[in-house]
N, C-alpha and C positions, 0 to 999 in steps of 0.2 A: 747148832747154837742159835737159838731166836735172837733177831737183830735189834738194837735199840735203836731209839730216834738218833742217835747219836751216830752210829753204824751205820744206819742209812744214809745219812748227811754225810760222812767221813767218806765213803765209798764212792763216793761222787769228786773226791776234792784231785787236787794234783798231787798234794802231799802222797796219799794211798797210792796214785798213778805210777808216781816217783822213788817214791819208798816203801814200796809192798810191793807191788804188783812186778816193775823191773828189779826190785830186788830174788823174788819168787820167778822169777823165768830165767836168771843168771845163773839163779842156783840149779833150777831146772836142767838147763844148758850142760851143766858141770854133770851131773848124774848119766849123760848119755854116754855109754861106753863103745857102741858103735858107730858106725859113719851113718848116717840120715839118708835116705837114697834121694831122689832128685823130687822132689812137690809129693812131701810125706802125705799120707791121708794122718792126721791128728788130732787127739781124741781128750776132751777135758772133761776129765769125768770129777765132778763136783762143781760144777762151773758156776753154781749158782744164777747168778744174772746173769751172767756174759760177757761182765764187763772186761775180762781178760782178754776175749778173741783178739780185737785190733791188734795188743800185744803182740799176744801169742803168734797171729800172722806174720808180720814183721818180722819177727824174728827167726821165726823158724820156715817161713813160705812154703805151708802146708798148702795141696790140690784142693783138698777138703779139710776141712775144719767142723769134729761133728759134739756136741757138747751133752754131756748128762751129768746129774748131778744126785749120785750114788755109786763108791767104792768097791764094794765086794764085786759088782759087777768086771771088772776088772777081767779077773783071770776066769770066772766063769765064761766070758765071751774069747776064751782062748790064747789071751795074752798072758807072757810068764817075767820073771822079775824077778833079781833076786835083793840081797838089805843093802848091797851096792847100789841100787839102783831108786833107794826110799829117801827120803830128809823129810824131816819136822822141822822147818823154819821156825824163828821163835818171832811169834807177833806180838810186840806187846801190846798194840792196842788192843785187842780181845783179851785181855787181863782184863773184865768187867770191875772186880773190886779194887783193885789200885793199881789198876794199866799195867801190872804186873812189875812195879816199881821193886818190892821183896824181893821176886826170885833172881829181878835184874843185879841187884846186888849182892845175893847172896845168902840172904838172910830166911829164906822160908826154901824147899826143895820139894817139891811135890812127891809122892810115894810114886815107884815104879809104877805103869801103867795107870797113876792115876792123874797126870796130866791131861786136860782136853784143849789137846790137838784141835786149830780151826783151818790148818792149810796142811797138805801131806803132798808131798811131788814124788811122783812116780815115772821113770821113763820106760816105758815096759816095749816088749818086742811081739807081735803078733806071730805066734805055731803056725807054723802053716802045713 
């Protein structure tokens, strides 16, 4: 999704910090169904700018912390997952047309798969 001036500015503030960003790592958190073993190697694949890492450290005191920002790679790099392990957070600031004020109320429902998703958390486990 190309960023607006707006997006870019936003993505900077505390609010996003506060209420995006730790709300998207809680939820994160909640999706792992195993125990994390001790300075995980940890992988934010869509990372965009990075502005998550600090987070993401913090929280979860990854050895390494390695960031790309592209999805399918995922399982092709031999990581597996199954829809226990997915959420769609609902942003509504990426509602470009009205912050997504509609669907917050109820009032418009997107068609099956035709929502666009701008945040997907994944806790996936690396095959070995």
């Amino acid at each position: 999704m190309p960023e607006t001036a707006f997006g870019i500015w936003f993505l900077r503030t505390r609010t996003w910090e506060h209420h995006v960003l730790r709300v998207a790592i809680d939820d994160l958190k909640g999706l792992i169904d195993t125990p994390l073993p001790v300075s995980p190697v940890l992988v934010d694949a869509g990372c965009g700018q990075g502005i998550s890492f600090r987070l993401l450290a913090d929280a979860l005191k990854p050895r390494r912390l390695v960031g790309i920002d592209y999805l399918d790679m995922i399982r092709r790099g031999g990581f597996h997952f199954t829809g226990r392990n997915v959420s769609l957070p609902y942003l509504w600031w990426s509602r470009a047309k009205d912050f997504g004020l509609l669907e917050r109320l109820g009032l418009y429902r997107p068609q099956p798969g035709k929502r666009r998703e701008t945040l997907v958390n994944v806790a996936a486990v690396k095959a070995v």
